[in-house]
Residue frames as a rotation matrix with the C-alpha (Angstrom) as fourth column:
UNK 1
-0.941 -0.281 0.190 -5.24
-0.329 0.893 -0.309 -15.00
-0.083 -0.353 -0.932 -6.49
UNK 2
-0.021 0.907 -0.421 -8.46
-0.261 0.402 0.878 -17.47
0.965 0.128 0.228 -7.40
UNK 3
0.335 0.477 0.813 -10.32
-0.940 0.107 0.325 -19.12
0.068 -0.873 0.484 -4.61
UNK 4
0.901 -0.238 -0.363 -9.07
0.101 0.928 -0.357 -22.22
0.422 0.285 0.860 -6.00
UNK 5
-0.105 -0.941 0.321 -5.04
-0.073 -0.315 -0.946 -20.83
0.992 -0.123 -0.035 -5.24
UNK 6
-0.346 -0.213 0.914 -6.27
-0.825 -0.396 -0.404 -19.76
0.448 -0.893 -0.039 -1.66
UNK 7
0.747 0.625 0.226 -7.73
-0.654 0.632 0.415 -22.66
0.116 -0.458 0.881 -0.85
UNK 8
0.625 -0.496 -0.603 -4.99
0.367 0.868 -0.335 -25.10
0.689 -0.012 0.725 -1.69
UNK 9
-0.046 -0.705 0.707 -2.79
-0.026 -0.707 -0.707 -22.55
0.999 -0.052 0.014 0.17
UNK 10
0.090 0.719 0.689 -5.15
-0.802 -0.358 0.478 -22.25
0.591 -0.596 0.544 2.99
UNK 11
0.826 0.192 0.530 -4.95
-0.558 0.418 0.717 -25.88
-0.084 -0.888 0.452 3.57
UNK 12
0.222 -0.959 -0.173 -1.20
0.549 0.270 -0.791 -26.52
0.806 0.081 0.587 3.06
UNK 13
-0.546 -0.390 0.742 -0.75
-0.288 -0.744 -0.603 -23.86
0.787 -0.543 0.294 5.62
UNK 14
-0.483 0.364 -0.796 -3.90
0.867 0.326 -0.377 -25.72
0.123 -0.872 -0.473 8.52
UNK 15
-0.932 0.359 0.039 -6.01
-0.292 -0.685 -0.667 -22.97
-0.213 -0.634 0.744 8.23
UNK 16
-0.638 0.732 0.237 -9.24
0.762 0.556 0.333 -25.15
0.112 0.393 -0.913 8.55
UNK 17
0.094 0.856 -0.509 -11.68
0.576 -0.464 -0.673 -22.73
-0.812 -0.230 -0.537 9.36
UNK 18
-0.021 0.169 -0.985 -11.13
-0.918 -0.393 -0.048 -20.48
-0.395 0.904 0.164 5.74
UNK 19
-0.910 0.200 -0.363 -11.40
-0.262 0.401 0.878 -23.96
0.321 0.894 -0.312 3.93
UNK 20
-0.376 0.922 -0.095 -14.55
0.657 0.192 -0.729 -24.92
-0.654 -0.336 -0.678 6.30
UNK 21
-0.069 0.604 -0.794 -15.86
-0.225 -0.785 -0.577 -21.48
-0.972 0.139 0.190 4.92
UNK 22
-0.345 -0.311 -0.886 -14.83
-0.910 -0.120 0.396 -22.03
-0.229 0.943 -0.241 1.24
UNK 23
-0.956 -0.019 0.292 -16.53
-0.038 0.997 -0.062 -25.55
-0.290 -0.070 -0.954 1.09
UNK 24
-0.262 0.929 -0.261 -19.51
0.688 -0.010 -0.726 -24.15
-0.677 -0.370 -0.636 2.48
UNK 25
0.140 0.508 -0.850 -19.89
-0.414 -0.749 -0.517 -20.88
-0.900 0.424 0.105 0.44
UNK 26
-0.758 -0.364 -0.541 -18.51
-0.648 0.328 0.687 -23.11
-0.072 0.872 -0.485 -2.96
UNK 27
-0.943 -0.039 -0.332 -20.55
-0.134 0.954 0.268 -26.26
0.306 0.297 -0.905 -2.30
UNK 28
-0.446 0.895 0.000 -23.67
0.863 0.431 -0.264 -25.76
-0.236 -0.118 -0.965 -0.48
UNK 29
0.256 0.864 -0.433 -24.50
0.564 -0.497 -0.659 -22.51
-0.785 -0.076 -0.615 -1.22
UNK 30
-0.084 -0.665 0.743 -22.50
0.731 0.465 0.499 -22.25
-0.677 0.585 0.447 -4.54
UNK 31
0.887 0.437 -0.151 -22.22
0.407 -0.893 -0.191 -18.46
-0.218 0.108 -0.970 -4.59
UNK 32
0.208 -0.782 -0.588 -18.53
-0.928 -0.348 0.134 -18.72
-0.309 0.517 -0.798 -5.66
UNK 33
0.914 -0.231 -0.334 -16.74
-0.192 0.479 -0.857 -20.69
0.358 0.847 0.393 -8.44
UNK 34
0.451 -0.879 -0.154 -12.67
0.457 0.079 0.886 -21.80
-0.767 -0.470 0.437 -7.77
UNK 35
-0.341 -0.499 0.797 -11.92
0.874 -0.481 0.072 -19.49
0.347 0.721 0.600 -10.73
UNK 36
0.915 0.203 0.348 -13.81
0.059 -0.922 0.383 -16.21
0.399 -0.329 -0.856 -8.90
UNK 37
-0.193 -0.805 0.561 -10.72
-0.102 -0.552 -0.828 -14.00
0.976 -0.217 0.024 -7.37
UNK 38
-0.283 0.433 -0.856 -10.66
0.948 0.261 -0.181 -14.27
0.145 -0.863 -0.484 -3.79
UNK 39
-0.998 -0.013 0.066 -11.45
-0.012 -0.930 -0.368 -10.93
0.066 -0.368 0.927 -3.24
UNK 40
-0.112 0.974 -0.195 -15.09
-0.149 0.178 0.973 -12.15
0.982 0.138 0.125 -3.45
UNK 41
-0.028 0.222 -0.975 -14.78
0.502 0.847 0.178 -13.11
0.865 -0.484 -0.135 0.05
UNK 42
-0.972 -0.235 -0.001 -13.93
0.222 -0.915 -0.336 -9.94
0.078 -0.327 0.942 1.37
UNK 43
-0.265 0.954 -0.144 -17.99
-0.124 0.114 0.986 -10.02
0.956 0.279 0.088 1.62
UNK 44
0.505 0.572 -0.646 -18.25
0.175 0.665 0.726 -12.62
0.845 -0.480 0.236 4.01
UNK 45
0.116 -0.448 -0.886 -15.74
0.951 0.307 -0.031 -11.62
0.286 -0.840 0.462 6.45
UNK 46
-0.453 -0.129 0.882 -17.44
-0.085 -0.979 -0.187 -8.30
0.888 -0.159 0.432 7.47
UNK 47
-0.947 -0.057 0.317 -18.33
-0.303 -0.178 -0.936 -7.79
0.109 -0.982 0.151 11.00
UNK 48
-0.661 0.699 0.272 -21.74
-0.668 -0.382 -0.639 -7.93
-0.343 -0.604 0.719 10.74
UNK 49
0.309 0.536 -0.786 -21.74
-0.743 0.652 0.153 -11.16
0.594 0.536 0.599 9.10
UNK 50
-0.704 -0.671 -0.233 -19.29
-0.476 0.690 -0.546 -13.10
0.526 -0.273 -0.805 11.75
UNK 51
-0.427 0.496 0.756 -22.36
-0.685 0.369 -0.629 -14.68
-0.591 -0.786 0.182 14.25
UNK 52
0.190 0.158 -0.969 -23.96
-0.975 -0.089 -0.206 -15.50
-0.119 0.983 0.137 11.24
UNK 53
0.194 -0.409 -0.892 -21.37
-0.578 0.687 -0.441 -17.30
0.793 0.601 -0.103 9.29
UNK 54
-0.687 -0.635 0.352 -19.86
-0.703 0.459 -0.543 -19.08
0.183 -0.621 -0.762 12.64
UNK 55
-0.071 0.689 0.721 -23.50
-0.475 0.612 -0.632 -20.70
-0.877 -0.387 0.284 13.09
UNK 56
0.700 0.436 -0.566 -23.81
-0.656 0.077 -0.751 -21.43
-0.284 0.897 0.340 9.47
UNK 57
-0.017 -0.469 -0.883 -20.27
-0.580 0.724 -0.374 -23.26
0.814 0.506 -0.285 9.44
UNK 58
-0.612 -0.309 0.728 -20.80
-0.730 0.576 -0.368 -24.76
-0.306 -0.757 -0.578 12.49
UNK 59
0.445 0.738 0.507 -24.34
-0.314 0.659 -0.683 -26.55
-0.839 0.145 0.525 11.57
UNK 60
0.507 -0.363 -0.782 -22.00
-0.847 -0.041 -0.530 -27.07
0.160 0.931 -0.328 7.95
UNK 61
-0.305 -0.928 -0.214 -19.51
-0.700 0.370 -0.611 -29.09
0.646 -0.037 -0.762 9.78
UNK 62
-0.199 0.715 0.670 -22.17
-0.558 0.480 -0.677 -31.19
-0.806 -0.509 0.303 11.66
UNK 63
0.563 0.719 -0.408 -23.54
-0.612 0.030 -0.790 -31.91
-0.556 0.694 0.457 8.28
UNK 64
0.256 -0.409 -0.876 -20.39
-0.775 0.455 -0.438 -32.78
0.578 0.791 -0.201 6.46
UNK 65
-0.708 -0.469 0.529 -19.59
-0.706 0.497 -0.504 -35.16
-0.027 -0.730 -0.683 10.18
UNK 66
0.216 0.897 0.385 -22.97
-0.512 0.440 -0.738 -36.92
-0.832 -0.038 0.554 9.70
UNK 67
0.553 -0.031 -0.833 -22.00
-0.812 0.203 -0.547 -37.69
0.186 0.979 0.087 6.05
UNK 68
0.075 -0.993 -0.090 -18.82
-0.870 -0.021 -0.493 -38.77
0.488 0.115 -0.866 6.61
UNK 69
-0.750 -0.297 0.591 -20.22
-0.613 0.648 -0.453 -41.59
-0.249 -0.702 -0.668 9.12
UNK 70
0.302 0.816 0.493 -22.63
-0.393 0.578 -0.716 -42.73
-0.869 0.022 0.495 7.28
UNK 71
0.457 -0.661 -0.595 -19.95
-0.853 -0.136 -0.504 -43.04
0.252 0.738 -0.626 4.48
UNK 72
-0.561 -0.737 0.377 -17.90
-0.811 0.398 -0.429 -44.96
0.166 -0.546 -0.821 6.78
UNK 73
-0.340 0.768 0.543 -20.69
-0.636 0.238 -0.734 -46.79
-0.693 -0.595 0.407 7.60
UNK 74
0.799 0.473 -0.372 -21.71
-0.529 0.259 -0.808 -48.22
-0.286 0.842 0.457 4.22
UNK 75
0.051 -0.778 -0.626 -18.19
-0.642 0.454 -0.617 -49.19
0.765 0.434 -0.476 3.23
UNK 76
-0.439 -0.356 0.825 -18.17
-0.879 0.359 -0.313 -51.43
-0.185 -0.863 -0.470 6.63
């Protein structure tokens, strides 16, 4: 399965927090591709990366909430 596959899966199915991740590791730090296997990810979701990543998508999801309202914002 690509990363592309699990994603679309991922959020047909409401699991935001694996597309939150997959956004973040695709888009800002663009260390996978949506054609990489997902087994690449099998990385990021070892133990001793979970504090980590949970601060990393949290300050992500701040980031993409800031956009988003200044988005909103402009089109007004």
């Amino acid at each position: 399965m690509t990363i592309r596959e699990l994603y679309n899966e991922a959020a047909k199915d409401g699991h935001y927090s694996l597309c939150l991740l997959i956004e973040f590791l695709a888009a800002e730090k663009r260390v996978i591709t949506p054609n990489d296997d997902a087994s690449v990810l099998d990385y990021y979701f070892q133990p001793r990366f979970h504090r980590k990543m949970n601060e990393y998508l949290a300050a992500y999801e701040q980031k993409r909430a800031r956009q988003a309202a200044a988005t909103r914002e402009v089109k007004a």
